[in-house]
C-alpha positions in Angstrom: -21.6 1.3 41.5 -23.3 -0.4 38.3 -26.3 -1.5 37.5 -25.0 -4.0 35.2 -25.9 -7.2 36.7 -22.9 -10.3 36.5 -22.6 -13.4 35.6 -19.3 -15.2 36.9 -18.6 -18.9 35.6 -15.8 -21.5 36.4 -15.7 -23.9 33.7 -13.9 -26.9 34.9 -14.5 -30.2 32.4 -12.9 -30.7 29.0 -15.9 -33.3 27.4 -18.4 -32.0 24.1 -21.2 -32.5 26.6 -19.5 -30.3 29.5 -18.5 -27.4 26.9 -21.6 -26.3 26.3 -23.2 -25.1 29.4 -20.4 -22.5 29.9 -20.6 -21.0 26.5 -24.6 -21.2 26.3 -24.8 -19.8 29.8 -22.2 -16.7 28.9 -23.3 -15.8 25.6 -26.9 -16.0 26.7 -26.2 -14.0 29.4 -24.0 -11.3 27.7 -26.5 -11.0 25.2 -28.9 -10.4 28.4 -27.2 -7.4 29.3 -24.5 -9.2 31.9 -21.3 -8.3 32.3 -19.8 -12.1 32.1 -16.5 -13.7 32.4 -15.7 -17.5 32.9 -12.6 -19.1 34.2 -10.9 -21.8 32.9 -9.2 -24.3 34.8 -7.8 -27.9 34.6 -10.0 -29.8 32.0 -11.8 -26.7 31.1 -8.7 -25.3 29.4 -10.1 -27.8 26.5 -12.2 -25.5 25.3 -9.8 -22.7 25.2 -7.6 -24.1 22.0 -7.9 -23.5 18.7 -8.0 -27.1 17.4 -10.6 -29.2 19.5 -10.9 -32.7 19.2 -13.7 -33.0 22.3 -15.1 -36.4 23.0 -18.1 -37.5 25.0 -18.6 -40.8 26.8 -21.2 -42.6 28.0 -19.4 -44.6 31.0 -20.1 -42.8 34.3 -23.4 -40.8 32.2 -26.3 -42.7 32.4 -28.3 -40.2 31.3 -26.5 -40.4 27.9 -29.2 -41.0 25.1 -29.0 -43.9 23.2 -30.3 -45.3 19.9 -30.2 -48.5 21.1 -29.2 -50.2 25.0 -25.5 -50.7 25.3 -24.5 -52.7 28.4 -21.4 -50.9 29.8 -18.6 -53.0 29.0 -19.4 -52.5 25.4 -19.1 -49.1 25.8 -15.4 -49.3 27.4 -14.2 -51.1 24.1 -11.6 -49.1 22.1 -13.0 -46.9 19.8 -16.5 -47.0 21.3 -15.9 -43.3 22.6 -15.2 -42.0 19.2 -18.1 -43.7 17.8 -20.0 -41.8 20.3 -18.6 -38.7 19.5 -19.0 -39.1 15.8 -22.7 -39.8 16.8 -23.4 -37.1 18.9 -21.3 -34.3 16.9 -23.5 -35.8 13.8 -26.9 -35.5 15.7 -26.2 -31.8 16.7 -25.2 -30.9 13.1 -28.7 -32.5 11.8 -30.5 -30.6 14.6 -28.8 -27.2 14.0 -26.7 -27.1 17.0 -24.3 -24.6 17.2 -20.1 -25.8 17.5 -18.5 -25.3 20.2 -16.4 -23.1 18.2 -19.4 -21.1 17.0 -20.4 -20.3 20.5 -16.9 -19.4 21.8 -16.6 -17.2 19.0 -19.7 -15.6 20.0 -18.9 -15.0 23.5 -16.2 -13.4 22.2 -18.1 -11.2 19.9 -19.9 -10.2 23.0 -17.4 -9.2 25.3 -17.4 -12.0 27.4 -14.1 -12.2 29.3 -12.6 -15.8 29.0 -9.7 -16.4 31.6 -7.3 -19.2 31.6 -6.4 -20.2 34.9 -2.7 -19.7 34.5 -2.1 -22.5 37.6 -3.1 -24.8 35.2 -1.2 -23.4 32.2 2.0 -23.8 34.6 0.6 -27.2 36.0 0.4 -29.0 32.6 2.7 -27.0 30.6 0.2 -26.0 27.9 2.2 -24.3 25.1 -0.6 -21.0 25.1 -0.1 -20.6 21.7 -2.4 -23.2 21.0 -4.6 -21.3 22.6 -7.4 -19.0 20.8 -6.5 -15.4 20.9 -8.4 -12.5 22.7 -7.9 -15.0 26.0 -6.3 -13.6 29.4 -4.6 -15.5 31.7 -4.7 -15.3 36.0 -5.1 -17.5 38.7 -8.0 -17.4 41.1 -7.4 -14.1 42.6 -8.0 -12.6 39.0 -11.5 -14.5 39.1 -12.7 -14.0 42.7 -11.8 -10.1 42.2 -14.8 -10.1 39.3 -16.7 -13.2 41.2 -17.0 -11.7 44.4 -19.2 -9.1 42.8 -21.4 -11.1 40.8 -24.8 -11.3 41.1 -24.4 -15.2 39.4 -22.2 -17.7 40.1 -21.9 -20.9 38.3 -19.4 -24.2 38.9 -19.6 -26.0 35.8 
């Protein structure tokens, strides 16, 4: 048996603001010494391709900063969400934020096992080519075979 402690994660939301935690968490943890994998499914499979477009929103997050009050139906105007995405992608760039594609190529770098939940592939008929490379593909027996002996175990 290994010493090695693990770190399983299922990441489940496709948003800028959800795509974070997973790949923070993982390459953080692998860089930590974890063995680390993280499972993609539904939404989540977002983050797996090679061209994102992620948005964020501020309707159902009221905890979303902002420069200035917005009442809500404002914010469900067309374009509002893009505008909000522009903003926030813009803010991270001043601040020195890594992209989500810099910290999935890290996690990648470090060995962290990324798993698309191949359900899902099925499901929606994702075309895995758009896909990054490097990526495996199982369905929740795959994950709970590595999860069950985790020491960590995160729903995101």
């Amino acid at each position: 048996m290994s010493d090695e402690k693990k770190l399983a994660i299922i990441a489940t939301k496709g948003s800028l603001d959800w795509a974070y935690p997973p790949f923070i968490l993982a390459s953080t943890a692998a860089a930590l010494g974890y063995e680390t994998e993280i499972f993609f499914t539904f939404y989540g499979l977002q983050l797996l391709r090679k061209k994102l477009n992620l948005q964020v929103t501020s309707l159902g997050n009221p905890a979303m900063p902002m420069p200035m009050p917005v009442p809500v139906i404002m914010q469900a105007l067309p374009g509002m969400q893009a505008m909000m995405s522009s903003m926030m992608k813009s803010k991270m760039k001043k601040k020195g934020v890594a992209s989500i594609e810099e910290l999935r190529d890290l996690c990648v770098e470090a060995e962290v096992k990324l798993i698309a939940c191949q359900m899902t592939v099925d499901l929606f008929e994702f075309d895995t080519s758009e896909f990054v490379s490097g990526i495996e593909y199982g369905g929740a027996a795959t994950f709970f075979e590595f999860a069950g002996q985790s020491d960590i175990c995160l729903y995101i």
